[in-house]
C-alpha positions, 0 to 999 in steps of 0.5 A: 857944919860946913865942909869946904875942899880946897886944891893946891896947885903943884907948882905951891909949896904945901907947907908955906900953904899950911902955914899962911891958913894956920897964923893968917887964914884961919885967924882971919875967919869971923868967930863973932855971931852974925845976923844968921848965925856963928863959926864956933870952930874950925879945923883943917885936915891935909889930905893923908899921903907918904909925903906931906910936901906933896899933898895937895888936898885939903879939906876945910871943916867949919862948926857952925850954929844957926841957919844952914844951906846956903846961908852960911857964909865964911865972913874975914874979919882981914879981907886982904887975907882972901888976896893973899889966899889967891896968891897960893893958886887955891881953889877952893869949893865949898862941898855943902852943909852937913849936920851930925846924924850919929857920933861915936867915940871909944869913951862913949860906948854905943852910938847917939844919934 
């Protein structure tokens, strides 16, 4: 998994942010395998405040099979959506490569890993 972080600046709007990555971003990105491997998922979490019009943190959570580190790479099917991405002001940074260790949810009972 690829985790990447992404900062708005406050002069943005958070909500026309969230919905360009929704209906443009996010669909933009490569599902399809590569030489190295393939995104088989993606999730966007905003960070968690009293008003979600003033949250300015995101974090980019990428599913990933094949080869980790540095490798792994976020590739657009639509390059002009990474320009309109530098419209909004983001920056985004990529955190690192995480692989699950241990899962557990309320069905499952005790932890795997």
């Amino acid at each position: 998994m690829i985790i990447y972080q992404i900062e708005l600046p406050q002069d943005q709007d958070a909500e026309a942010f969230v919905t360009f990555m929704r209906e443009e971003y996010l669909p933009a990105i490569h599902l399809g395998p590569t030489r190295i491997g393939q995104v088989l998922g993606l999730t966007l979490y905003q960070e968690d405040t009293e008003s979600q019009t003033e949250a300015r943190r995101f974090l980019l959570q990428v599913e990933w099979s094949g080869l980790g580190g540095n490798h792994a790479r976020l590739r657009l099917d639509d390059e002009t959506v990474e320009g309109r991405l530098a419209t909004f002001g983001a920056h985004l940074e990529r955190l690192g490569f995480y692989r699950e260790i241990i899962s557990r949810r309320e069905e499952e009972g005790e932890p795997t890993g």
